[in-house]
N, C-alpha and C positions, 0 to 999 in steps of 0.2 A: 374084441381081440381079433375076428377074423376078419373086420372090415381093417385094420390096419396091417394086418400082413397082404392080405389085398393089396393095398397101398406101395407096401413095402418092395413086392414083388412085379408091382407096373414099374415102379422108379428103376429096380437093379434091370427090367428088361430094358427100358428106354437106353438106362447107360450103356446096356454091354450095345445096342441097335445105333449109337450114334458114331455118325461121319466122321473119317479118319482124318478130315481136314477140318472139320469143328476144332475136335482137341487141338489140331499144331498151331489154331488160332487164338486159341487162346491160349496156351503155350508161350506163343510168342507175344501177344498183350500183355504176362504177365515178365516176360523177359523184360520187355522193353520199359514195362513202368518199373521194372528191381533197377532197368540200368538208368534211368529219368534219376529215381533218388540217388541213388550214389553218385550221379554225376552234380545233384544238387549239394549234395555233403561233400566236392572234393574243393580244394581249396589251393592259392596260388601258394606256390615254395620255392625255397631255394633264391636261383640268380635270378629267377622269372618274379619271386616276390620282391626282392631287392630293388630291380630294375622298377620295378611297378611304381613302387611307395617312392623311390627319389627323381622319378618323373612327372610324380601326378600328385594331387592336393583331392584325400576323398574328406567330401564334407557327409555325415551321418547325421540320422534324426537320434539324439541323444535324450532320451525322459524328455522329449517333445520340445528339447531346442537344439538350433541347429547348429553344429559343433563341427570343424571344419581340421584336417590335421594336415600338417607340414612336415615333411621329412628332408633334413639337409644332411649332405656328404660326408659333415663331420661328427653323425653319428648325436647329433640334436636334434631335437622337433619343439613345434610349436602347437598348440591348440589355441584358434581362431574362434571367437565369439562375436560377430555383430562386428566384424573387422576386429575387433582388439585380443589381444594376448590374453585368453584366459587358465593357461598352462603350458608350461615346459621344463623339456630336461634332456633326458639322452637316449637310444634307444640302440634297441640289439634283435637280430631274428637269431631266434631259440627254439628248440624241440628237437628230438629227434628226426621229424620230418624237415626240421626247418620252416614250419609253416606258420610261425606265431613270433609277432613282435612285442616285446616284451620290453613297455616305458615304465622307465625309471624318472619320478618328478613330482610331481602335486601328489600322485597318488600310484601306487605299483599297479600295471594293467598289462594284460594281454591281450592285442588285437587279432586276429584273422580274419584273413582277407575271400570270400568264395570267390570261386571265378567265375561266374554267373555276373560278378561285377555289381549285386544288386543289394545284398546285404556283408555285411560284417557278423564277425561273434567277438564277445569281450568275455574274459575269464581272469580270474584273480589266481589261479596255482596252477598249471601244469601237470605238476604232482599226482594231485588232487583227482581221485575219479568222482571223487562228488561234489565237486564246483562247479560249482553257476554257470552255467553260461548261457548268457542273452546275447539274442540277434539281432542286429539293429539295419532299419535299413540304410543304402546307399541313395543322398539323394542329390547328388550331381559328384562329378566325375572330372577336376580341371587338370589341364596342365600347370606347368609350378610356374610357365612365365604367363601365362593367363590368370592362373590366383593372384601373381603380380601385380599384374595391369588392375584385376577386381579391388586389389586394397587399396593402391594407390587412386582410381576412379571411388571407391570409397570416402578413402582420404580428401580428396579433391573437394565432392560432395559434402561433410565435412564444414571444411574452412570454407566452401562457400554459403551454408549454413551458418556457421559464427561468424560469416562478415553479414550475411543480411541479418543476421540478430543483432547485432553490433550497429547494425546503419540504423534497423527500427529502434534500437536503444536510443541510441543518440537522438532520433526523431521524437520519439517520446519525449525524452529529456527537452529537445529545443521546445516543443510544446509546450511543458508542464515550464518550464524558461520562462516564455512569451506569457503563458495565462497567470504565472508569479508575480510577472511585471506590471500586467496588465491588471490584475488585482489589487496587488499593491498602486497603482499607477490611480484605481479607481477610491482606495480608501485615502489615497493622501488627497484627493479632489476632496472625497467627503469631507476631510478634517479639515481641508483651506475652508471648505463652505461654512461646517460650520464653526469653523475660528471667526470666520468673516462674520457670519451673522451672532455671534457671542460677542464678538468685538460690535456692533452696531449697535447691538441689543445693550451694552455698554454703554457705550455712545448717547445713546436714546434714554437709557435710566439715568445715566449721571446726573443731568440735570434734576429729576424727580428725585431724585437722592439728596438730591445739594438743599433742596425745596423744604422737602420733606425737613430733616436735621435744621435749615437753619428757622424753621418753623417752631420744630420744638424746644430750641435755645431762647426763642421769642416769645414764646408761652412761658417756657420759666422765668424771665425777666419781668413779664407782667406777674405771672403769680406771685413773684419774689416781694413786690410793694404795695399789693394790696391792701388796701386799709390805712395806708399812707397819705399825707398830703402832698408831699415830691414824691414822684414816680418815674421808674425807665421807660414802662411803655404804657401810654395809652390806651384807653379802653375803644378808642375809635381806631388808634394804631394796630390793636389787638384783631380789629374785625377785620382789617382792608387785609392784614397779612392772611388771613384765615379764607379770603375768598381770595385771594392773589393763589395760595397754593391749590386751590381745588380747582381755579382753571386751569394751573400749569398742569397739573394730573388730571383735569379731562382732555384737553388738547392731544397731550405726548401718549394717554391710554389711547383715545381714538383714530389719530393716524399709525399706529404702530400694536402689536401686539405683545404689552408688556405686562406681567402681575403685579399691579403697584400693590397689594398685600405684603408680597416679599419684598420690594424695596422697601413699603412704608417699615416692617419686621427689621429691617437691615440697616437702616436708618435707626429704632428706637437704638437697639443693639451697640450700634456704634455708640450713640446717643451718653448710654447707661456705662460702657465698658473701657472706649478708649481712654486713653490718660497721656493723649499727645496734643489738643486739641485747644481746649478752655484753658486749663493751666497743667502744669506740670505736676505728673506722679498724683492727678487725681481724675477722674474722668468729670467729663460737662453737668451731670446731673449731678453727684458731690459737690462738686462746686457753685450750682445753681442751689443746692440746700443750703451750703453754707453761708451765701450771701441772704437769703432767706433766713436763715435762722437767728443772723448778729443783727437784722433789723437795721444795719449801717447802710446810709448811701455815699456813693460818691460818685467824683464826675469823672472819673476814667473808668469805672462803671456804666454809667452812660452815654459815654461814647461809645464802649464796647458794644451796647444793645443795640446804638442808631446804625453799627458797625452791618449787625446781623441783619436792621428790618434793608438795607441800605443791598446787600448780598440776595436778599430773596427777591428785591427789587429789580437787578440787573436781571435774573435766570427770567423772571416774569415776563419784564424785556423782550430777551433773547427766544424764549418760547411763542408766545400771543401776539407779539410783535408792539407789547405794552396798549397804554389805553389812547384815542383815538381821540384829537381834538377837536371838538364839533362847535359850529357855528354856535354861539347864543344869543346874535341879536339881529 
């Protein structure tokens, strides 16, 4: 207790023992920071705010995007966003001071203006002593034919952006154009190619085709009179046909890459199914049973069969180049 009135009693002598220029000094530091904030708290009014807001375009940091206002003569405004209109309507300076402009539009607001020039305040009621009001700051400061010029150089900017997007478009497209054609261009090659080689590979079977069938119409002419004593075909006729078609099918397999499986397949098939061929409304093998079965010969039968060894003979021919006539003596 007696060390702090000790205490007590150094502090009040130091006060009553200090320089009468200490106190007016601070005195006057604290005049000057009382008059710092009221000067920061006074705000433009009247004709001086008027004049302000229909000569100048202030853009503010608004919840962190930059929002830009417009005031025109007839008592309208705009709210600028990234160049574009993102609000308007009318406006009025209101308060008692005059110091508050009060937009009517997207949304009822009060703006003021400091004259520090550095921030704004926005308040929703006048009225109101316990309304909101946020400060927001000032972050560029135009004239109204200068915001002009910035929308229109905006603008410009702009359409010269949707013409080079428009040019690369179009570039694209002649691109994706050219490699369509060019695609296309390469799959109709592959299909002449391979039309062309289906068509040769056609070409090339036909005749093993022709061989093949008129081989097995010759087999059934011979099986048809076996055990007969007139017969269609011969049993030495039977073997010359039987090696005539295995050279025409190793020649046409060896120069060429063909599946005689499938054709000899394509061949029975026809053989067993057509009904355009042998006779009418039956197919060749029906027919070759039937002459088989009624044990009848005849001679237009016979011709028939010398018809067919006579057909496999030509292809024989036409494939081997036939048989070769050699000296014998």
């Amino acid at each position: 207790m007696k060390k702090f009135l000790l205490i007590l009693s150094l502090g009040l002598i130091l006060f009553v023992v200090q320089p009468a220029n200490v106190l007016k000094a601070d005195l006057a530091s604290d005049i000057l920071k009382k008059t710092q904030e009221l000067a920061e708290k006074q705000k433009i009014k009247g004709k001086k705010l008027n004049e302000f807001i229909l000569n100048n375009v202030v853009t503010v940091d608004y919840d962190g995007k930059k929002q830009s206002y417009k005031f025109n003569t007839d008592i309208t405004y705009e709210v600028y966003v990234g160049g574009k209109i993102a609000e308007e309507g009318t406006w009025a300076i209101k308060g008692l001071t005059k110091s508050s402009i009060k937009l009517t539009g997207h949304q009822d607001l009060y703006i003021q203006i400091y004259k520090d020039k550095e921030r704004i305040s926005t308040l929703t009621n006048l009225k109101k002593k316990n309304d909101s009001q946020t400060n927001r700051k000032i972050l560029k400061i135009s004239s109204s034919s200068d915001f002009e010029n910035q929308l229109a150089q905006i603008e410009l900017e702009k359409q010269k952006a949707l013409e080079q997007k428009k040019k690369e478009e179009e570039k694209r497209l002649a691109e994706e154009k050219k490699r369509q054609e060019e695609e296309e261009k390469r799959i109709a090659e592959e299909e002449s190619k391979e039309e062309e080689k289906s068509k040769k590979e056609d070409e090339l079977a036909r005749p093993l085709f022709d061989a093949y069938f008129n081989y097995i119409v010759i087999k059934g002419f011979y099986e048809a009179r076996q055990g007969y004593a007139i017969i269609y075909i011969t049993s030495k006729q039977m073997s010359d046909a039987k090696s005539k078609v295995k050279e025409i099918q190793d020649t046409i397999v060896k120069e060429n890459k063909i599946d005689s499986e499938t054709i000899w397949n394509n061949a029975v098939i026809y053989y067993e199914e057509d009904t355009t061929v042998c006779a009418m409304g039956i197919s060749c093998k029906e027919w070759l049973d039937k002459i088989k079965s009624s044990g009848k010969y005849t001679t237009d039968l016979s011709y028939t069969a010398t018809f067919f060894l006579t057909e496999l003979n030509k292809i024989y021919n036409e494939v081997t180049g036939g048989a070769k006539t050699e000296k014998d003596f």
